[in-house]
C-alpha positions as protocol buffer text, in pm:
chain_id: "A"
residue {
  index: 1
  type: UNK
  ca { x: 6636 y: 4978 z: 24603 }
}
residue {
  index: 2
  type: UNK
  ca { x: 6519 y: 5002 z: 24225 }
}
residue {
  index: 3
  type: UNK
  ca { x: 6797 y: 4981 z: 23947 }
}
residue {
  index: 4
  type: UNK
  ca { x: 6818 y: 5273 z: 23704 }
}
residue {
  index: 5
  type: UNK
  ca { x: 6526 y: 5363 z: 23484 }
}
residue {
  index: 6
  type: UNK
  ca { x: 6620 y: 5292 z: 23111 }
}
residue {
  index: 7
  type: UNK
  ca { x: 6249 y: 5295 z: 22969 }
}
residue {
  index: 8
  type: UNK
  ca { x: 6354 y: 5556 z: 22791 }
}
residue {
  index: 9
  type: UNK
  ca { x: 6567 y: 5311 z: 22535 }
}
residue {
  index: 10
  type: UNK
  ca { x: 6293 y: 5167 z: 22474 }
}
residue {
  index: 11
  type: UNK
  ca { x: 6163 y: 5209 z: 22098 }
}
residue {
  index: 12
  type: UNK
  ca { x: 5861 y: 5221 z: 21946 }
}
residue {
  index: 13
  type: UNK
  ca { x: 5915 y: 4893 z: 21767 }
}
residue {
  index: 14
  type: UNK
  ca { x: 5964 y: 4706 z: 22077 }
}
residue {
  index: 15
  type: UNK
  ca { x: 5615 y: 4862 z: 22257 }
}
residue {
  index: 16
  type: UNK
  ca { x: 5447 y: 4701 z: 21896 }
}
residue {
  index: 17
  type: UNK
  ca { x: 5567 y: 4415 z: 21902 }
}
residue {
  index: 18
  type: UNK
  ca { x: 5421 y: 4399 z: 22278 }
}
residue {
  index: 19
  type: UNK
  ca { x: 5107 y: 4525 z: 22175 }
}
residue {
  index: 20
  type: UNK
  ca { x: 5078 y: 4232 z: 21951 }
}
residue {
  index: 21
  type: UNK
  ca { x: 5202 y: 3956 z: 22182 }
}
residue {
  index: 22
  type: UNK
  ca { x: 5534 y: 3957 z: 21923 }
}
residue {
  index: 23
  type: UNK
  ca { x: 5797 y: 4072 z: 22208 }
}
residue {
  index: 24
  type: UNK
  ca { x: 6060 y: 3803 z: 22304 }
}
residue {
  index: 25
  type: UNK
  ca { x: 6010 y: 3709 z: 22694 }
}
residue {
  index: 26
  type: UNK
  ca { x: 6338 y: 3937 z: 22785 }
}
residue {
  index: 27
  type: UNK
  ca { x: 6166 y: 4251 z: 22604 }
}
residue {
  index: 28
  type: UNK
  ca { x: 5837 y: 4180 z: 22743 }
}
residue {
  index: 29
  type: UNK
  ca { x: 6021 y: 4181 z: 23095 }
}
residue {
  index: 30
  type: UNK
  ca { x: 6189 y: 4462 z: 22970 }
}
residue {
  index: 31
  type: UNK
  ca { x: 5865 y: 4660 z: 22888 }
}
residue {
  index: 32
  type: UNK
  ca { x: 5656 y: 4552 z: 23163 }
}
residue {
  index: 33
  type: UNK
  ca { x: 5937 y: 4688 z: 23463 }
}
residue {
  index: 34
  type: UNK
  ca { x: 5984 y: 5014 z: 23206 }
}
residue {
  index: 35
  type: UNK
  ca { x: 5564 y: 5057 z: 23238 }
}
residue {
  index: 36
  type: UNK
  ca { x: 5566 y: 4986 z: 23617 }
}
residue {
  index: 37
  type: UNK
  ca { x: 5836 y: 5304 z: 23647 }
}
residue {
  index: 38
  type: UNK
  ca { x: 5751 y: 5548 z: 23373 }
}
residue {
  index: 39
  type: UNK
  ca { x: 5465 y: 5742 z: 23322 }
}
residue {
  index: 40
  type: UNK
  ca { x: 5607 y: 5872 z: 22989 }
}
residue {
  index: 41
  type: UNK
  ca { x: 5653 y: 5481 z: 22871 }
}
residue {
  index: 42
  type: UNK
  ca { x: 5261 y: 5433 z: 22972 }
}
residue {
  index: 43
  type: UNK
  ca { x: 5182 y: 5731 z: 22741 }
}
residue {
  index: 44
  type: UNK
  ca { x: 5388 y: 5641 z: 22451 }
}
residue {
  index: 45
  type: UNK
  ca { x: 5227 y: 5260 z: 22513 }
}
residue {
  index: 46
  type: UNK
  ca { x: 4843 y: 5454 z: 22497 }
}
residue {
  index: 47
  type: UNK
  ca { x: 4955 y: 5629 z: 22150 }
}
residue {
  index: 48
  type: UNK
  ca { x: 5107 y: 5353 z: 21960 }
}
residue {
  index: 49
  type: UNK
  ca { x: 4746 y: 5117 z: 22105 }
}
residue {
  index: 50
  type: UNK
  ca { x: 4520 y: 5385 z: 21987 }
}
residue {
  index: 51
  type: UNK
  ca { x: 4696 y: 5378 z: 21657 }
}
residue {
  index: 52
  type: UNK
  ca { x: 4665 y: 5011 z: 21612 }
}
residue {
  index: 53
  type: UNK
  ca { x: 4326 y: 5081 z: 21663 }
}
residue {
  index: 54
  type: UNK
  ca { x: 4216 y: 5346 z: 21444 }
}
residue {
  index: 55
  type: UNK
  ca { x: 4062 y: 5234 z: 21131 }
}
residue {
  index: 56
  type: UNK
  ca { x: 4303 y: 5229 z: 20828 }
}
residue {
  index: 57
  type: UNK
  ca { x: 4270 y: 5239 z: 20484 }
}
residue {
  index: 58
  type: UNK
  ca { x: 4235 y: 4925 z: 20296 }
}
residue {
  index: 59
  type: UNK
  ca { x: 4535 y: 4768 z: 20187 }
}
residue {
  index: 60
  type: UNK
  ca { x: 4563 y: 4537 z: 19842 }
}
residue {
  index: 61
  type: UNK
  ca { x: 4592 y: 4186 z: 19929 }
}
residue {
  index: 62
  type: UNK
  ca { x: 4963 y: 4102 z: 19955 }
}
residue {
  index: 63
  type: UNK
  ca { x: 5128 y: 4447 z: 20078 }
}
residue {
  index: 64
  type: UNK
  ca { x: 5130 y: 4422 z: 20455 }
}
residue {
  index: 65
  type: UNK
  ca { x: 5260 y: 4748 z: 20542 }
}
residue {
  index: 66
  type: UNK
  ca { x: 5228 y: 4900 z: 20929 }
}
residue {
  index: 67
  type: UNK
  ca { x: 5052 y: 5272 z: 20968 }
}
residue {
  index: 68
  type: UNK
  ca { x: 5214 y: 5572 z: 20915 }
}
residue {
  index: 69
  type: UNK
  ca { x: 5515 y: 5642 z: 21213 }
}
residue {
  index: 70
  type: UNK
  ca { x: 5491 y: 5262 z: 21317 }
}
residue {
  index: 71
  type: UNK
  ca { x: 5756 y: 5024 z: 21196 }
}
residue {
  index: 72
  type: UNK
  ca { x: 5730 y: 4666 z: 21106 }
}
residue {
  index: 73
  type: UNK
  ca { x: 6009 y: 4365 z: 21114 }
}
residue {
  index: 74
  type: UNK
  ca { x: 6295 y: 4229 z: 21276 }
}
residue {
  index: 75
  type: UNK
  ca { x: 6507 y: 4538 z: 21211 }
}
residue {
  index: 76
  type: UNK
  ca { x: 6405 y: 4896 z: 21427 }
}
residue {
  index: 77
  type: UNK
  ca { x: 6415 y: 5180 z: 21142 }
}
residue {
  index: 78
  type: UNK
  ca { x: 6398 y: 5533 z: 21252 }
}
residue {
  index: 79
  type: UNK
  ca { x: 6197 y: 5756 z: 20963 }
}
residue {
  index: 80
  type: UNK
  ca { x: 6274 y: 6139 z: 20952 }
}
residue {
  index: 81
  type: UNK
  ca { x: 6102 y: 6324 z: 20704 }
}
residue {
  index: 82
  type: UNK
  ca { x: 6273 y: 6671 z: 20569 }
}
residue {
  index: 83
  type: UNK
  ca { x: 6116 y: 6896 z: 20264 }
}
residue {
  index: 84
  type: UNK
  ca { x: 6279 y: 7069 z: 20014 }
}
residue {
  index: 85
  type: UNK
  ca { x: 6019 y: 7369 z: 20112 }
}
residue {
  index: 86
  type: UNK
  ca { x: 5876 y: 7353 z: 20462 }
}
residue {
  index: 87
  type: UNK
  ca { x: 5517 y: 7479 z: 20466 }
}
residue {
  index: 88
  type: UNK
  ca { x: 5439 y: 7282 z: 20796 }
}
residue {
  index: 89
  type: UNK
  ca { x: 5391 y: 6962 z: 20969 }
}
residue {
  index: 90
  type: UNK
  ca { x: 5494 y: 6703 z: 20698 }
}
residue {
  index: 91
  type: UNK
  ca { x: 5312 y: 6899 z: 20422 }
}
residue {
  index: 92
  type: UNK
  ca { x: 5427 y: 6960 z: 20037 }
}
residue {
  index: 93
  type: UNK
  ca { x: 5319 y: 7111 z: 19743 }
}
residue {
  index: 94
  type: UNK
  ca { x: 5201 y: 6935 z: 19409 }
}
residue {
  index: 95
  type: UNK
  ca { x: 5559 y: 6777 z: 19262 }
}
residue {
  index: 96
  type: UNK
  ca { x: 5749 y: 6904 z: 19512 }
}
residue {
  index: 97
  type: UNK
  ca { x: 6093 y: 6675 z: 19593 }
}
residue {
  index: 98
  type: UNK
  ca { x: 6101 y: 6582 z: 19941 }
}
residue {
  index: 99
  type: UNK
  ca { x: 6347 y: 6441 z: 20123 }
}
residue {
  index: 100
  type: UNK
  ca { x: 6323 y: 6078 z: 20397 }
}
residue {
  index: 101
  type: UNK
  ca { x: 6584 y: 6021 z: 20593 }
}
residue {
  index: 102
  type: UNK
  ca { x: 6608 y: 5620 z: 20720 }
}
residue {
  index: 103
  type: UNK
  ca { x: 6804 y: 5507 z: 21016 }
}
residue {
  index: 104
  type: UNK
  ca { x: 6896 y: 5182 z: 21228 }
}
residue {
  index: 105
  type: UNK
  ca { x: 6840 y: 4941 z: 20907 }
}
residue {
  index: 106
  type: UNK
  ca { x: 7111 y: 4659 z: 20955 }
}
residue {
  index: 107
  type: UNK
  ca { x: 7345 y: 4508 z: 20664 }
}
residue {
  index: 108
  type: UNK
  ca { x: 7274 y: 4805 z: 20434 }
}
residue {
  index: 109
  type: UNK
  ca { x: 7542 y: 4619 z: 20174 }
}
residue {
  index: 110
  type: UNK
  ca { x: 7298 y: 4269 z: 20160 }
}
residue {
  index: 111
  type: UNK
  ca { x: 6905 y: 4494 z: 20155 }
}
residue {
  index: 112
  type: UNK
  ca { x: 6777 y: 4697 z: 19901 }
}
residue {
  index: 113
  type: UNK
  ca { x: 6511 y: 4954 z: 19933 }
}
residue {
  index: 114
  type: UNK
  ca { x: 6136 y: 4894 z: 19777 }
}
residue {
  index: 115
  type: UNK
  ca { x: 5967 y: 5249 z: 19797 }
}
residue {
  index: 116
  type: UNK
  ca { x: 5612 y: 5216 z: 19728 }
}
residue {
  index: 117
  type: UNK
  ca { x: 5319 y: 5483 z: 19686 }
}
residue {
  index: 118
  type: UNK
  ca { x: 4957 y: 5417 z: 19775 }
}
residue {
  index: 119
  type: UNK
  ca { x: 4686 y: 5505 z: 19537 }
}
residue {
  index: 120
  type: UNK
  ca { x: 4322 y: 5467 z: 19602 }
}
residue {
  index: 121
  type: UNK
  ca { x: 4319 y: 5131 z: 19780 }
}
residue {
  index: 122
  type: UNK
  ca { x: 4660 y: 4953 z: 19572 }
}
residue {
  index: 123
  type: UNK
  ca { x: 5022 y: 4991 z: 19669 }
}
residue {
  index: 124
  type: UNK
  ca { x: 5244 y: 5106 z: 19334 }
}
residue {
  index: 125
  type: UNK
  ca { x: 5576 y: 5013 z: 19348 }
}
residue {
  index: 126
  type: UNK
  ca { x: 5798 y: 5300 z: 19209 }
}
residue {
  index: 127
  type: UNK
  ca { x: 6133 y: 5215 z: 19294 }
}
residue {
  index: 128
  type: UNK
  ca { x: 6301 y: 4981 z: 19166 }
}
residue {
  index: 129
  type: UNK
  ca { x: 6137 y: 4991 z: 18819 }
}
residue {
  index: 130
  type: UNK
  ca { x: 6374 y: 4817 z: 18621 }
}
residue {
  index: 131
  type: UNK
  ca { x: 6690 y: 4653 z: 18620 }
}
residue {
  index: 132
  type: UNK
  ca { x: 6900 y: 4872 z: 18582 }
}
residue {
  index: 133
  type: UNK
  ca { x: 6763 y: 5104 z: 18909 }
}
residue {
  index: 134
  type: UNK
  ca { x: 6804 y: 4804 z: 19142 }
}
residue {
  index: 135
  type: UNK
  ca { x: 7133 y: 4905 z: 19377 }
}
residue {
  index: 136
  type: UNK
  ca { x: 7153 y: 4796 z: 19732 }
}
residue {
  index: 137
  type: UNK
  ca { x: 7045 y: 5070 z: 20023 }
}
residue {
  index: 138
  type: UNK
  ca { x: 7428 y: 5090 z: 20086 }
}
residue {
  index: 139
  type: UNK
  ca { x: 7404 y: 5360 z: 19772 }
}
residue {
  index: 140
  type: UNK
  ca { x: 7200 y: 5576 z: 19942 }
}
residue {
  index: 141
  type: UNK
  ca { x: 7449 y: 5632 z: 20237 }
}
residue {
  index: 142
  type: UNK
  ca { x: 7404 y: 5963 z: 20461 }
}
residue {
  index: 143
  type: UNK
  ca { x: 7605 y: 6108 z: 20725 }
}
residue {
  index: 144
  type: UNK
  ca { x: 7560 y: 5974 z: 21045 }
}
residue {
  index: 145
  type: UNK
  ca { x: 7554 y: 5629 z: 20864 }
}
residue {
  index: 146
  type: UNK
  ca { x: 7130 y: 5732 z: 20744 }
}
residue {
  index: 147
  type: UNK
  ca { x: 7004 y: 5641 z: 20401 }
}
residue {
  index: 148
  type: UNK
  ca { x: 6870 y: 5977 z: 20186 }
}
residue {
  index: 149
  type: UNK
  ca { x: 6593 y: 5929 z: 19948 }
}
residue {
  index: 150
  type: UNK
  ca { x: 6446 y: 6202 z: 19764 }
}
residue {
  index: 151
  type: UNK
  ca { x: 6139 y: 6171 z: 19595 }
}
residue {
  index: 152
  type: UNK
  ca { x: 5889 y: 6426 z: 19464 }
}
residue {
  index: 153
  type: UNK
  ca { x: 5546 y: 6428 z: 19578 }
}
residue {
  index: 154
  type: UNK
  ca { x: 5221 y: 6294 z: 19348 }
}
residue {
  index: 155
  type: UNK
  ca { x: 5012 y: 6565 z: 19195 }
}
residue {
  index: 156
  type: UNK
  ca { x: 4721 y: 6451 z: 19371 }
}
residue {
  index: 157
  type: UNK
  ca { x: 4605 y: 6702 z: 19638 }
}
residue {
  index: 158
  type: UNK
  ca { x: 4491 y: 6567 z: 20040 }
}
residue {
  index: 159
  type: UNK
  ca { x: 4678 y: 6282 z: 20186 }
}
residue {
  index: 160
  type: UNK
  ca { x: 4960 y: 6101 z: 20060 }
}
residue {
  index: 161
  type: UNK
  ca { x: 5094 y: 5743 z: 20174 }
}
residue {
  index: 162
  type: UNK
  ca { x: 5410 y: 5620 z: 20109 }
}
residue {
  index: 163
  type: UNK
  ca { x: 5613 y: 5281 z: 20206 }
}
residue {
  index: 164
  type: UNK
  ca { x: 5943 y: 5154 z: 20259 }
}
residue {
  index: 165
  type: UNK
  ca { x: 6067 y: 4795 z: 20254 }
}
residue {
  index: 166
  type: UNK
  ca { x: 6435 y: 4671 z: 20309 }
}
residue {
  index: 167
  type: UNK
  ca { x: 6395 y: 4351 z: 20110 }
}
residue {
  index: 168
  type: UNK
  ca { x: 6740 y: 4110 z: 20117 }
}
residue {
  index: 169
  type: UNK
  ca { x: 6946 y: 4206 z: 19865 }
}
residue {
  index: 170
  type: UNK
  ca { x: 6951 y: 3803 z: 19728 }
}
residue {
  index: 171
  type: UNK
  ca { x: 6761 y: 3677 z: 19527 }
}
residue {
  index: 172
  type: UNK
  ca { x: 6718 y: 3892 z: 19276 }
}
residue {
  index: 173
  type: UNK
  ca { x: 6373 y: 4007 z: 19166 }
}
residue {
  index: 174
  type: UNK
  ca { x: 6273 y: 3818 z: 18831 }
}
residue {
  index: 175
  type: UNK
  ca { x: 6279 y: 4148 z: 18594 }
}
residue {
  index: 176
  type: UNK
  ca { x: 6078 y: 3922 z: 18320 }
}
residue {
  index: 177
  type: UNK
  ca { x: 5787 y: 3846 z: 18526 }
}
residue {
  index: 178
  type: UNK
  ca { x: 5538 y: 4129 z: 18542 }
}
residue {
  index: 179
  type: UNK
  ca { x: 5490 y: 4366 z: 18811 }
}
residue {
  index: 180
  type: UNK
  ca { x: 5237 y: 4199 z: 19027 }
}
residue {
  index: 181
  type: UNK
  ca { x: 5402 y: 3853 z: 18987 }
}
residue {
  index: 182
  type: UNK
  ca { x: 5752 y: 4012 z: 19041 }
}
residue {
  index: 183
  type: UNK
  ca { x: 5728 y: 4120 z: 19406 }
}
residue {
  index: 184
  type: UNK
  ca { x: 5561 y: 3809 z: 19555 }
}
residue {
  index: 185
  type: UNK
  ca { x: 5895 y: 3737 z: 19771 }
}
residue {
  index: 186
  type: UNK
  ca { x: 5863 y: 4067 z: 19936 }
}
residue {
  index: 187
  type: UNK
  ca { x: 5499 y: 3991 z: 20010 }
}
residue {
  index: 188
  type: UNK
  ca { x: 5540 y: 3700 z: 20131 }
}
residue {
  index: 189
  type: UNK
  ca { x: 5793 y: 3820 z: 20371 }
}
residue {
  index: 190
  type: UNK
  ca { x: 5606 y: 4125 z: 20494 }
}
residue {
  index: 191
  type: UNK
  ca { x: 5318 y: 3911 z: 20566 }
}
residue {
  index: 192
  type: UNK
  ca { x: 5562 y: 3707 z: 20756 }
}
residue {
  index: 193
  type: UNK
  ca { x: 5747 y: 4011 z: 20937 }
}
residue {
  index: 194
  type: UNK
  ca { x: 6069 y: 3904 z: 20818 }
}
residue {
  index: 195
  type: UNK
  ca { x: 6151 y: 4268 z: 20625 }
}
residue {
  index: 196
  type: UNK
  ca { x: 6176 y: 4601 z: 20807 }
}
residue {
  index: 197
  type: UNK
  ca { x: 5898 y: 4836 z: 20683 }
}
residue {
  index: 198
  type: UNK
  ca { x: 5762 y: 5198 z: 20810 }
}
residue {
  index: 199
  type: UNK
  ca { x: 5531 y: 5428 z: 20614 }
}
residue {
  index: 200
  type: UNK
  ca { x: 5458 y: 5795 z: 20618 }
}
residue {
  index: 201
  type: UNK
  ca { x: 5211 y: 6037 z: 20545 }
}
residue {
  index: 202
  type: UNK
  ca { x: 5247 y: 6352 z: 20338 }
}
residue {
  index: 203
  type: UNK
  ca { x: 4961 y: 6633 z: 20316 }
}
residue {
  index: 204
  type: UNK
  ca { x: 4967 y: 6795 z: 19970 }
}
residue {
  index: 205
  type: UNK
  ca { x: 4818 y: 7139 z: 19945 }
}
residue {
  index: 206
  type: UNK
  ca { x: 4755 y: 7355 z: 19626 }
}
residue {
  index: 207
  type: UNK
  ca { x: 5020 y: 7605 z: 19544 }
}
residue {
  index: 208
  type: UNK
  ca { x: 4804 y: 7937 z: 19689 }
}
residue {
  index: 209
  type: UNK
  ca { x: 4728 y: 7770 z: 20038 }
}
């Protein structure tokens, strides 16, 4: 007689890490019973390949960041996206704040967030900028214990990409090296899966659409 069906608790995260042969033998048990039983897990399994798949825009050398809806790391993060204004499916106007909500990121005290913006084929980092901005993700507390970020939306019209990393809180970024010398830590540890990351994709439409 089978045991109870719990394929439903399984996340996204856990089917990647699958998908890439990255799963720990107990999860890879885990998924493979959860695929012999669900139809639904199957599906979700199909999705999350065929987005793996699909082409993606270059990334700089150095910012390993997963697709949009995917998360990265040793940490699951759950990304919900709300607008100030909601004109439809994850779509904002030109400057428009926007709000991310991020759950499921562990030791919020010791992590700080690194929000970064794509343009053209380069990753900008626009938060922290200096000093001074750099507080730990514990500061952006929610209810429900979720971190709120708002952030207002490039002026650039079509697609917009943007990243979040949950770097460890020690050590410090160097705040006298420049920018592109400054984040080589993180790099090095998002090439190396060791920091939770997701990304998302906003559609920015001209004021009279």
């Amino acid at each position: 007689m089978s045991g109870p069906d719990h394929s439903a608790d399984i996340s996204d995260a856990t089917l990647l890490a699958y998908l890439v042969e990255a799963a720990s033998p107990w999860q890879a048990e885990r998924v493979e019973q959860g695929l012999r039983r669900s139809f639904e897990l199957r599906e979700r399994l199909a999705v999350l390949s065929q987005r793996l798949d699909a082409p993606q825009e270059p990334q700089p050398l150095g910012w390993r960041l997963p697709p949009p809806g995917l998360v990265l790391g040793p940490a699951h993060a759950a990304v919900h996206l709300a607008h100030a204004a909601a004109l439809g499916t994850d779509s904002v106007r030109p400057g428009q704040v926007f709000r991310v909500r991020v759950q499921g990121v562990v030791d919020p005290e010791q992590r700080r967030p690194v929000i970064l913006t794509q343009r053209g084929e380069g990753w900008e980092v626009i938060h922290p900028r200096a000093e001074v901005h750099d507080r730990p993700l514990c500061d952006n507390r929610d209810r429900d214990d979720g971190f709120l970020f708002r952030l207002k939306a490039r002026s650039d019209m079509g697609r917009q990409r943007w990243a979040f990393a949950f770097q460890p809180w020690l050590p410090r970024p160097d705040w006298s090296l420049p920018e592109a010398d400054r984040w080589r830590g993180l790099q090095d540890d998002l090439f190396h899966g060791l920091v939770p990351a997701l990304s998302l994709e906003l559609q920015v439409v001209s004021p009279g659409s």
